[in-house]
N, CA, C and O atoms as a GROMACS GRO file, in nm:
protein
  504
    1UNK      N    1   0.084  -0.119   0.000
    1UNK     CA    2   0.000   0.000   0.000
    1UNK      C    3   0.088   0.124   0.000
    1UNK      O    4   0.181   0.148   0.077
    2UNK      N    5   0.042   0.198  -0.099
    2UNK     CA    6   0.123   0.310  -0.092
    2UNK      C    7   0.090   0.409  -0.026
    2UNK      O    8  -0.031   0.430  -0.021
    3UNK      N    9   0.195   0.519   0.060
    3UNK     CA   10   0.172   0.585   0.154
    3UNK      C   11   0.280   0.711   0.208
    3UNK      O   12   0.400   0.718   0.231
    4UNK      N   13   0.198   0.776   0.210
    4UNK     CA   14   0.297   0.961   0.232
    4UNK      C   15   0.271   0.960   0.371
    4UNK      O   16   0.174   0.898   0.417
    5UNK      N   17   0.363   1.034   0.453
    5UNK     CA   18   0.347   1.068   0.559
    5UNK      C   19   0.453   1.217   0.587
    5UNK      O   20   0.574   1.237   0.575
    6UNK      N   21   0.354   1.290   0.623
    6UNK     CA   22   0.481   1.472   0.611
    6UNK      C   23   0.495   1.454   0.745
    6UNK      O   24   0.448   1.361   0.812
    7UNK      N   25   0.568   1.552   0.786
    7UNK     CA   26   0.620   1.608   0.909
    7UNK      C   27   0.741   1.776   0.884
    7UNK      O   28   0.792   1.812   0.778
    8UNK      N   29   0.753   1.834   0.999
    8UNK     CA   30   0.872   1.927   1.004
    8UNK      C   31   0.799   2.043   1.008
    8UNK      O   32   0.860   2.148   0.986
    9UNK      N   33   0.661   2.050   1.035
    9UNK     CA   34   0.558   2.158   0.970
    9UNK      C   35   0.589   2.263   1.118
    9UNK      O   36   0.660   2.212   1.204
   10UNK      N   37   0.535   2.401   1.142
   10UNK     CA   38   0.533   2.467   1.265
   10UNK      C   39   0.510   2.616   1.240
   10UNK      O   40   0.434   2.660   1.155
   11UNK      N   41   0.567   2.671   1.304
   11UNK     CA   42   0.569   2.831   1.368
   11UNK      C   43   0.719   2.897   1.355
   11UNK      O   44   0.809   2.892   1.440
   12UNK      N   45   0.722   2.947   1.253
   12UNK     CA   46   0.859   3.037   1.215
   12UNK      C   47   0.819   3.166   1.197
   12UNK      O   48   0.710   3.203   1.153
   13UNK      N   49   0.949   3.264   1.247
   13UNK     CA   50   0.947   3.405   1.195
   13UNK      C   51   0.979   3.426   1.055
   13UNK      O   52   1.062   3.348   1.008
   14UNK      N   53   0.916   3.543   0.954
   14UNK     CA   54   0.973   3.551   0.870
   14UNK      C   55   1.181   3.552   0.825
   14UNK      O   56   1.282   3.599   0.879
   15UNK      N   57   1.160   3.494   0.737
   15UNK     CA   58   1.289   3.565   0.722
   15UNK      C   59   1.385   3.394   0.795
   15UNK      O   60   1.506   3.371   0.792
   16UNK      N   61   1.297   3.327   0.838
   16UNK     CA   62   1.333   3.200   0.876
   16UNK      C   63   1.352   3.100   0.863
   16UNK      O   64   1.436   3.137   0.780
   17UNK      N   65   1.366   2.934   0.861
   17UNK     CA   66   1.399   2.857   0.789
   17UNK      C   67   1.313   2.719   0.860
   17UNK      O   68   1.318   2.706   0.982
   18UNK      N   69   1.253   2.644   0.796
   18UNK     CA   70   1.192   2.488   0.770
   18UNK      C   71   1.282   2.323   0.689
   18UNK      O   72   1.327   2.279   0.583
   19UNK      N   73   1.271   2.305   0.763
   19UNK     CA   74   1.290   2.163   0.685
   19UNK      C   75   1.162   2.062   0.679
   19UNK      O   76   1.121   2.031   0.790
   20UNK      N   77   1.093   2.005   0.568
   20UNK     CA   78   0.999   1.919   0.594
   20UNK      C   79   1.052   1.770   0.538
   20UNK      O   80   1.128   1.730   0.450
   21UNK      N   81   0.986   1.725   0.616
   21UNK     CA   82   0.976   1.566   0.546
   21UNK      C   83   0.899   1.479   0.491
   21UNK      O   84   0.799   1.483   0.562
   22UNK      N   85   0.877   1.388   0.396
   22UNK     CA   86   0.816   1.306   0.357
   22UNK      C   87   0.828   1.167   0.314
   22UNK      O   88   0.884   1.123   0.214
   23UNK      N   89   0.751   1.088   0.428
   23UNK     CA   90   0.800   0.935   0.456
   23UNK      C   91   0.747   0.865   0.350
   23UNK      O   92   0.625   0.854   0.359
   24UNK      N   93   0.803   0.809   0.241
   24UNK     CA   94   0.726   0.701   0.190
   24UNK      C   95   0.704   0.564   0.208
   24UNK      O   96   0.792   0.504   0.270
   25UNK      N   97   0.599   0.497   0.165
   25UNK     CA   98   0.614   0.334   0.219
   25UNK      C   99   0.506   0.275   0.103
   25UNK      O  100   0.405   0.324   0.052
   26UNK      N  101   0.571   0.154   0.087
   26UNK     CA  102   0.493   0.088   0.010
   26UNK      C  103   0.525   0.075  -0.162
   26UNK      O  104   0.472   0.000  -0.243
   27UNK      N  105   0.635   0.180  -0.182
   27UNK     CA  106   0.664   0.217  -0.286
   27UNK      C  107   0.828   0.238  -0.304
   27UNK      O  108   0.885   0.224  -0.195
   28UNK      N  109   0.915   0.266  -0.411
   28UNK     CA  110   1.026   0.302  -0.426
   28UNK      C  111   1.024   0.431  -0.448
   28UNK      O  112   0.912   0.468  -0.485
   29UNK      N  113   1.116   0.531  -0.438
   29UNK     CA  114   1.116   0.645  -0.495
   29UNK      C  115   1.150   0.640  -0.583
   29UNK      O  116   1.154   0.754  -0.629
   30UNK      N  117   1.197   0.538  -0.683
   30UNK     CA  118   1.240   0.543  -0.803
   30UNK      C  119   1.096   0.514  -0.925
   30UNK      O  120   1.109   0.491  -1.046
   31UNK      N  121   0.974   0.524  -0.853
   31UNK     CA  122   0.855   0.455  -0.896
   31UNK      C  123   0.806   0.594  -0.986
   31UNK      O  124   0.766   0.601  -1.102
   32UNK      N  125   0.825   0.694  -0.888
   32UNK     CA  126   0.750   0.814  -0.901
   32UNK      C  127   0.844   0.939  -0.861
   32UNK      O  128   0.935   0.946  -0.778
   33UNK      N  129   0.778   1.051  -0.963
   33UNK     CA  130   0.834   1.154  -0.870
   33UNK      C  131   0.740   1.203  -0.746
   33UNK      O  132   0.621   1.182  -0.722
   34UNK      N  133   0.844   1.278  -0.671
   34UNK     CA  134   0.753   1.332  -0.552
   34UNK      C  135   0.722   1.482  -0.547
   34UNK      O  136   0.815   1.557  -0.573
   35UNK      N  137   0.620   1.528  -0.522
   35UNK     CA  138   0.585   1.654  -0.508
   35UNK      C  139   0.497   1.712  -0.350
   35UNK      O  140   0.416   1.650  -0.281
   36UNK      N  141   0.556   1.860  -0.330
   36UNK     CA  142   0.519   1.922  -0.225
   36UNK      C  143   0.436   2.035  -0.294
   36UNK      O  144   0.475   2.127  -0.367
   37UNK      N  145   0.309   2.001  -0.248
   37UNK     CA  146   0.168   2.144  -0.246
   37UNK      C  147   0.150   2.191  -0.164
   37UNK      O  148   0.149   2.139  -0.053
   38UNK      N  149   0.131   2.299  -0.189
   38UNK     CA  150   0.052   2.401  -0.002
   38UNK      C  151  -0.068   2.406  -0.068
   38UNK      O  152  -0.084   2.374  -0.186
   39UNK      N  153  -0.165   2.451   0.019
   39UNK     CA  154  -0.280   2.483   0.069
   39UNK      C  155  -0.296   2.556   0.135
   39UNK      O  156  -0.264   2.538   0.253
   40UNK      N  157  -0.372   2.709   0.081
   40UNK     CA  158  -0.384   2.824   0.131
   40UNK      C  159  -0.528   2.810   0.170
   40UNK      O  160  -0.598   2.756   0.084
   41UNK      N  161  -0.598   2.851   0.300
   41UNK     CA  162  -0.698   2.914   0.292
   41UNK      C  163  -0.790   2.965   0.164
   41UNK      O  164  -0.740   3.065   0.113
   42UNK      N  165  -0.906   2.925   0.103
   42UNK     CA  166  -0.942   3.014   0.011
   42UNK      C  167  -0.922   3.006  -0.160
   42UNK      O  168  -0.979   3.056  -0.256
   43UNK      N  169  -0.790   2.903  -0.136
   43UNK     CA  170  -0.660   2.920  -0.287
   43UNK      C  171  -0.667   2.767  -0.324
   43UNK      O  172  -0.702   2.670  -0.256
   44UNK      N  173  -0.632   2.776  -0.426
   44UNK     CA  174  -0.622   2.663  -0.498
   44UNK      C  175  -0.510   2.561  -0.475
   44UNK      O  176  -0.402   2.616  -0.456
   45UNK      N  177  -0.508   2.446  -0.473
   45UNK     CA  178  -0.355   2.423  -0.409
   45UNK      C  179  -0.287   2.389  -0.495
   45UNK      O  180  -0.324   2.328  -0.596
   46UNK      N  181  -0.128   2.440  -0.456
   46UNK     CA  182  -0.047   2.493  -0.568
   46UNK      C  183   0.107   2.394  -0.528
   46UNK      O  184   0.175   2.394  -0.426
   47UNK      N  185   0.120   2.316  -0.653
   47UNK     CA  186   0.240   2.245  -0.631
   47UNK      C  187   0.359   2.369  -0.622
   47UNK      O  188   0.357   2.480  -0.676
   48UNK      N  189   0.447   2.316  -0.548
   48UNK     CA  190   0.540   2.386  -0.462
   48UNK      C  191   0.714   2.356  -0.523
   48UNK      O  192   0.804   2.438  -0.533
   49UNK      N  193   0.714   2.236  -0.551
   49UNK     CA  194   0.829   2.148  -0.570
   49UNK      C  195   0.788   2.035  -0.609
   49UNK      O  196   0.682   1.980  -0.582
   50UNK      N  197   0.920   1.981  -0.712
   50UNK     CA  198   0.882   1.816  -0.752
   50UNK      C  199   1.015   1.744  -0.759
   50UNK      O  200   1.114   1.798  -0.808
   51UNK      N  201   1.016   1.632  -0.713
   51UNK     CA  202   1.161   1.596  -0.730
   51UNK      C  203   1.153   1.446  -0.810
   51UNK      O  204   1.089   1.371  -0.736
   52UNK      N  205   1.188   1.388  -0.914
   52UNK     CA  206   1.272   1.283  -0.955
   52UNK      C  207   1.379   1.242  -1.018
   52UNK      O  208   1.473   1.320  -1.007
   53UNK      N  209   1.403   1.134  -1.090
   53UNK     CA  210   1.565   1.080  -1.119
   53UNK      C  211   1.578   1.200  -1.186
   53UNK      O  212   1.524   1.241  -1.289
   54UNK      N  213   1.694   1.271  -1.077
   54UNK     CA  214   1.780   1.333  -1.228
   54UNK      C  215   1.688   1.461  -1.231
   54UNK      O  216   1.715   1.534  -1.326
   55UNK      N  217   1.596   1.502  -1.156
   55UNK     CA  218   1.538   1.610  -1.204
   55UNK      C  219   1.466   1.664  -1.062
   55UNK      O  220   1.420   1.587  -0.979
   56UNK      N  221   1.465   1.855  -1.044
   56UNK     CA  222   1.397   1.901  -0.965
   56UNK      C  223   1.360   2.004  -1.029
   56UNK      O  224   1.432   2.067  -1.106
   57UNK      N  225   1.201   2.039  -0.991
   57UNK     CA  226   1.127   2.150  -1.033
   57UNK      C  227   1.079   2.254  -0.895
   57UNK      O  228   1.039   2.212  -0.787
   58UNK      N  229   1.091   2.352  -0.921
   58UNK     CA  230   1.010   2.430  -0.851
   58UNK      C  231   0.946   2.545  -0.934
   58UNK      O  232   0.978   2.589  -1.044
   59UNK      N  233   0.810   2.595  -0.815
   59UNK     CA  234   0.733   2.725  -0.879
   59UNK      C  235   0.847   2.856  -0.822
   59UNK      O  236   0.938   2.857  -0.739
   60UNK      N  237   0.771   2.988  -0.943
   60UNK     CA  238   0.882   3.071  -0.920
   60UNK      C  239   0.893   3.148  -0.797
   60UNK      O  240   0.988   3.215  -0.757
   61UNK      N  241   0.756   3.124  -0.735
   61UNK     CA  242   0.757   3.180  -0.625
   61UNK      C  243   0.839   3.161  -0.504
   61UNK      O  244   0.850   3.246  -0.415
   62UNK      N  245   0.910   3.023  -0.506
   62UNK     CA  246   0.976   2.982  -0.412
   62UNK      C  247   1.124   2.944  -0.454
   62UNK      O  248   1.206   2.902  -0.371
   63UNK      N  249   1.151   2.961  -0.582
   63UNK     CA  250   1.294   2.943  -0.687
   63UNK      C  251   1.371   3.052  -0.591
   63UNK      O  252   1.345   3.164  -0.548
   64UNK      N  253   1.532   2.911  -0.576
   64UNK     CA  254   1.601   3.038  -0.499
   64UNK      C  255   1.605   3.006  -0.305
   64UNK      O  256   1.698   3.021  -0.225
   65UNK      N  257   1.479   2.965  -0.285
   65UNK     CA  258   1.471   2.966  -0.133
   65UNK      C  259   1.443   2.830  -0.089
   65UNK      O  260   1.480   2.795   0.023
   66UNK      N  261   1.378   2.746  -0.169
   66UNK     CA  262   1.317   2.609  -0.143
   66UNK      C  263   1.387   2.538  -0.239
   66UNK      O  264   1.402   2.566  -0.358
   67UNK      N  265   1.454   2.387  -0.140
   67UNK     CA  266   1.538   2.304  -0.177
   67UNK      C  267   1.463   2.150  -0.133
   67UNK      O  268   1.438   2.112  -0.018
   68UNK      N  269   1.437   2.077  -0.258
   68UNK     CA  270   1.362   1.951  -0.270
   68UNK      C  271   1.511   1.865  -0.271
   68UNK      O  272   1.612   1.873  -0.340
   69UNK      N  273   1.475   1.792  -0.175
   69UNK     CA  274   1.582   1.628  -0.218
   69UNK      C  275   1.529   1.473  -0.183
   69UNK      O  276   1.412   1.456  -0.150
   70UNK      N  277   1.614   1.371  -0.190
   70UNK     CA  278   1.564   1.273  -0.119
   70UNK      C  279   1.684   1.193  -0.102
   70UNK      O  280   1.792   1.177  -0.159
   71UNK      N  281   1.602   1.135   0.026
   71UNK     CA  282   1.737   0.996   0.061
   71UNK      C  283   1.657   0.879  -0.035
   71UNK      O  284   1.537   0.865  -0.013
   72UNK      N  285   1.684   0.844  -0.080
   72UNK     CA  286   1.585   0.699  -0.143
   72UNK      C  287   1.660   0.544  -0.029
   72UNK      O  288   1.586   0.449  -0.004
   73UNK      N  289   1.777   0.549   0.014
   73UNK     CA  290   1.809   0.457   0.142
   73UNK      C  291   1.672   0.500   0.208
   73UNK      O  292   1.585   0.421   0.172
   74UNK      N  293   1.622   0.597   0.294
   74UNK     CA  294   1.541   0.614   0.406
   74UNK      C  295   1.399   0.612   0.353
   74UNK      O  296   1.307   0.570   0.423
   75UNK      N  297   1.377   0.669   0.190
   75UNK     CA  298   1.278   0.686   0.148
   75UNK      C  299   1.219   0.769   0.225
   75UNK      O  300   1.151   0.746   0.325
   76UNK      N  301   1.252   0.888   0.166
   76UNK     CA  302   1.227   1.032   0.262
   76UNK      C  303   1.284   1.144   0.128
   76UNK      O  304   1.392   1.146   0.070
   77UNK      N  305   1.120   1.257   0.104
   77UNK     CA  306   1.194   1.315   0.039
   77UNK      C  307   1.158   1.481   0.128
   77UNK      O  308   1.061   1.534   0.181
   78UNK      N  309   1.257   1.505   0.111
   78UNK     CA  310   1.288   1.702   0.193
   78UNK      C  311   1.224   1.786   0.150
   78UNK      O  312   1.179   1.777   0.036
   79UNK      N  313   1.200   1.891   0.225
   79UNK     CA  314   1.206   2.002   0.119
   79UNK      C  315   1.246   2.153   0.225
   79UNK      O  316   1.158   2.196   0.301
   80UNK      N  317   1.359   2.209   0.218
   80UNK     CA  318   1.391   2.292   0.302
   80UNK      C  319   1.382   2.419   0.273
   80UNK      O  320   1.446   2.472   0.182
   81UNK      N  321   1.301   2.477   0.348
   81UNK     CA  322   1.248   2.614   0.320
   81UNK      C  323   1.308   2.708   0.342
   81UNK      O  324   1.300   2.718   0.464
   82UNK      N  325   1.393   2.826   0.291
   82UNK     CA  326   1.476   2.939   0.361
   82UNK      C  327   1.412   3.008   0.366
   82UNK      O  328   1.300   2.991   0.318
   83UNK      N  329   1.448   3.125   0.427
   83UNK     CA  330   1.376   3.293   0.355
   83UNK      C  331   1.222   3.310   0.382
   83UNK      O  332   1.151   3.388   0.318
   84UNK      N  333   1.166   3.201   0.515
   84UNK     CA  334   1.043   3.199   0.456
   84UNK      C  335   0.949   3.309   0.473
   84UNK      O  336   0.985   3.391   0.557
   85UNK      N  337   0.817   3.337   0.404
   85UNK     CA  338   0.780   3.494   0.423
   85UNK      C  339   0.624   3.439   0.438
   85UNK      O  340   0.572   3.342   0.383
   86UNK      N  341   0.565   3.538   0.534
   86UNK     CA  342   0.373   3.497   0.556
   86UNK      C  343   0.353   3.427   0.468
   86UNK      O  344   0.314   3.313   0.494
   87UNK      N  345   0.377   3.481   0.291
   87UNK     CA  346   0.275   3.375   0.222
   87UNK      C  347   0.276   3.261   0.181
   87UNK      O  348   0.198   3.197   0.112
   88UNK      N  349   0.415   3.228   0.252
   88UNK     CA  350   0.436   3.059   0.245
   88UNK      C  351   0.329   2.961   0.385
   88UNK      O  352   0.320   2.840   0.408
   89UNK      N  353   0.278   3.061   0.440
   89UNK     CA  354   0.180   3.044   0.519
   89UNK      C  355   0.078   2.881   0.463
   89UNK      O  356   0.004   2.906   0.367
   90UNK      N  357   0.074   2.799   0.491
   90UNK     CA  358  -0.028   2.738   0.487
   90UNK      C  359   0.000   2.538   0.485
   90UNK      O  360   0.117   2.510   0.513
   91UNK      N  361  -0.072   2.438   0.462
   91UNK     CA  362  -0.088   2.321   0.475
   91UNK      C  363   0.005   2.232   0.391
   91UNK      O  364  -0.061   2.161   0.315
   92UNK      N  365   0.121   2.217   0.383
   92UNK     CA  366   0.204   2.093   0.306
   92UNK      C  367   0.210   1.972   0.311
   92UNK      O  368   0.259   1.896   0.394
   93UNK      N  369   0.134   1.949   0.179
   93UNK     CA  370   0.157   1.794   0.140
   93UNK      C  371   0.252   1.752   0.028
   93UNK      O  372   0.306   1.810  -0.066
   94UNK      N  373   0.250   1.659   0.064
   94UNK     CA  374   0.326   1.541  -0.057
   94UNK      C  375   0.256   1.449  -0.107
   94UNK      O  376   0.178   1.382  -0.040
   95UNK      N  377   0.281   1.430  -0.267
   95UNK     CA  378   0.191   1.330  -0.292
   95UNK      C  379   0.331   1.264  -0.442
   95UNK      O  380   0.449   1.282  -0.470
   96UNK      N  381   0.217   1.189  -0.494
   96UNK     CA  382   0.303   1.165  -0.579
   96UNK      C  383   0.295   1.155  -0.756
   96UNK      O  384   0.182   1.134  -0.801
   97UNK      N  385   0.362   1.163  -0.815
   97UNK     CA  386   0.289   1.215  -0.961
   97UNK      C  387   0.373   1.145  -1.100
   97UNK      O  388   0.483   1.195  -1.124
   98UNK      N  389   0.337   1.062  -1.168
   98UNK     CA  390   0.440   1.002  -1.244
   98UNK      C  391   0.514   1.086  -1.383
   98UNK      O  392   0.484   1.174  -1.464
   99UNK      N  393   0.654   0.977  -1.342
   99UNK     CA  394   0.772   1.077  -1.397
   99UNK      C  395   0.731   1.140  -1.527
   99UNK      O  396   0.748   1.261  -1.545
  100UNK      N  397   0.692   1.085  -1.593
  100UNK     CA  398   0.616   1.091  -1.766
  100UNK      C  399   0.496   1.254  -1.741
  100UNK      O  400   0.463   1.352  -1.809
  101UNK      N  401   0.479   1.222  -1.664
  101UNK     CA  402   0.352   1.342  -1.681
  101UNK      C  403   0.437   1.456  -1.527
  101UNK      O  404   0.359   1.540  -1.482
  102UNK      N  405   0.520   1.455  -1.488
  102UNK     CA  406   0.581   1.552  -1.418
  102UNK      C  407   0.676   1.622  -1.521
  102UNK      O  408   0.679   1.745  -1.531
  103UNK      N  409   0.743   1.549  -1.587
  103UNK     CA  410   0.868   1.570  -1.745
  103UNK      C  411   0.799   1.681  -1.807
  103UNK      O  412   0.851   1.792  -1.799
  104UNK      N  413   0.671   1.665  -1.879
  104UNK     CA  414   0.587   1.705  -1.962
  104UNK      C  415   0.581   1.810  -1.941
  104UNK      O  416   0.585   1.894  -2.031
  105UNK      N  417   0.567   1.848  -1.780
  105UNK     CA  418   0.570   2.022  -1.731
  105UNK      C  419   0.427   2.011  -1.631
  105UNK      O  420   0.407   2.100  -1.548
  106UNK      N  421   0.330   1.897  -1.646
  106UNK     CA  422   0.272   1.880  -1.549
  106UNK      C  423   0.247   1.890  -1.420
  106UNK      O  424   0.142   1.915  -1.361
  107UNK      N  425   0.400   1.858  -1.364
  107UNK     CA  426   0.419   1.909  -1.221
  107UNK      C  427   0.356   1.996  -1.152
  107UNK      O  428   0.343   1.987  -1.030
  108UNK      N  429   0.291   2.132  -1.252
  108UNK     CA  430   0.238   2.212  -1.165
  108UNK      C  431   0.068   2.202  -1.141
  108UNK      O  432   0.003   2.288  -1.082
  109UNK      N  433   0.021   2.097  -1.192
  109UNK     CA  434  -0.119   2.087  -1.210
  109UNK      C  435  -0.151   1.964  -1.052
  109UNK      O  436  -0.095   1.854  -1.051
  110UNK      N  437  -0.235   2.003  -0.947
  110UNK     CA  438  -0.223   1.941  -0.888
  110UNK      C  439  -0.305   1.807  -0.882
  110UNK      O  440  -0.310   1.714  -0.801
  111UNK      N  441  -0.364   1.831  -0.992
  111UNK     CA  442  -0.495   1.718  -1.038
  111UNK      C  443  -0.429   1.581  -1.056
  111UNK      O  444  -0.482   1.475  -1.021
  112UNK      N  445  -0.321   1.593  -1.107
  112UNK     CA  446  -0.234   1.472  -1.106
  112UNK      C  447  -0.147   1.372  -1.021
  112UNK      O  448  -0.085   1.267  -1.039
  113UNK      N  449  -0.173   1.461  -0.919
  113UNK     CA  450  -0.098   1.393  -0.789
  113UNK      C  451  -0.176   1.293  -0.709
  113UNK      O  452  -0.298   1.285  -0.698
  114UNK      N  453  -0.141   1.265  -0.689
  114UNK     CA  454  -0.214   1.112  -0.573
  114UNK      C  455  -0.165   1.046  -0.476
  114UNK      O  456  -0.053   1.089  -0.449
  115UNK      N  457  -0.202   0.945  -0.398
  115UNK     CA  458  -0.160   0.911  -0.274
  115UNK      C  459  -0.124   1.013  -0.176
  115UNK      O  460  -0.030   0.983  -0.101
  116UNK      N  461  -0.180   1.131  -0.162
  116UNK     CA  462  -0.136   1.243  -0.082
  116UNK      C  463  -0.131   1.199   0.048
  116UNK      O  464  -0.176   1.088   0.078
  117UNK      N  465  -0.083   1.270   0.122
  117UNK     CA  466  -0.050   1.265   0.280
  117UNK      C  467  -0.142   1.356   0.360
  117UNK      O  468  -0.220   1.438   0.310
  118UNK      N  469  -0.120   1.330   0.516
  118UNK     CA  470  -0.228   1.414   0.589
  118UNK      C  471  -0.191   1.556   0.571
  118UNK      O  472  -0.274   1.642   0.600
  119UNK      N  473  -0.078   1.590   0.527
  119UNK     CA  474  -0.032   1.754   0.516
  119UNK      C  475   0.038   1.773   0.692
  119UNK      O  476   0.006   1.719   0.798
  120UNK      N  477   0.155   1.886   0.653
  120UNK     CA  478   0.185   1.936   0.763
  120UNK      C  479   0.138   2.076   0.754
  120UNK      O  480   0.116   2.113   0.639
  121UNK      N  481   0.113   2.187   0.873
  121UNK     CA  482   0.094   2.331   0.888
  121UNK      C  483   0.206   2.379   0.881
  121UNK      O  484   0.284   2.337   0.967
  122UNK      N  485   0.252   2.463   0.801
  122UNK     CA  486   0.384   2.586   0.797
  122UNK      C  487   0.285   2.725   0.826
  122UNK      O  488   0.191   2.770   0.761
  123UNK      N  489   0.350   2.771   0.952
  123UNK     CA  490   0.314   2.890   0.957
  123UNK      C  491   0.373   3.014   0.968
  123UNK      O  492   0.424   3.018   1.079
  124UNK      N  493   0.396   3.146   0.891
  124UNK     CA  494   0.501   3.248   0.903
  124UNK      C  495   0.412   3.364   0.987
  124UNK      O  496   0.302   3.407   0.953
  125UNK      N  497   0.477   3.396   1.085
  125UNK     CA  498   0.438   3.521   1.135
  125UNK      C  499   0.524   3.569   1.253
  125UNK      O  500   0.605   3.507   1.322
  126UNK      N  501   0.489   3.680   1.256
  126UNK     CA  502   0.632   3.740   1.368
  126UNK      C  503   0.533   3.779   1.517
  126UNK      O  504   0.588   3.822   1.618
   0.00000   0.00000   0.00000
């Protein structure tokens, strides 16, 4: 059975830094790529980062400050947040999205993702 599990989520000042995690099970990371969405209040949810073989994507909003990786030993993939500012404010998940339709440029459509996780809370405020 395949299965996400986040963590690393909390309460930072702007201008501050996150690390999240995402446990997989049931699966290889070499199966799929992995992707991190937030969830805003109100907003549509917006892939964040995507990571597979050989390849990482991010939106431009976070290009620069947010760093996707993975251990595939632990089956755990990262995603470390610098710089972070209020509107990174909101619910991170991971899910997962295959390599073929992440390549394509897909990555940012979140309709495609699946097996999502319960989400962690990132919250920015001073």
């Amino acid at each position: 059975q395949v299965k996400l599990v986040e963590s690393g989520g909390g309460l930072v000042q702007p201008g501050g830094s996150l690390t999240l995690s995402c446990e997989a099970s049931g699966f290889s990371l070499e199966d799929y790529n992995i992707g991190w969405i937030r969830q805003t209040p109100g907003k549509e949810r917006e892939p964040m980062s995507c990571i597979g073989e050989g390849t990482t994507y991010y939106a431009d909003s976070v290009q620069g400050r947010f760093k996707v990786s993975r251990d595939r030993a632990a089956l755990t993939v990262y995603l470390q947040m610098n710089d972070l500012k209020p509107e990174d404010t909101g619910l991170y998940y991971c899910a997962t999205i295959p390599s073929t339709i992440a390549t394509l440029g897909f990555w940012q459509v979140d309709n495609y993702y699946k097996n999502w996780g319960q989400g962690t809370q990132v919250t920015v405020s001073s």
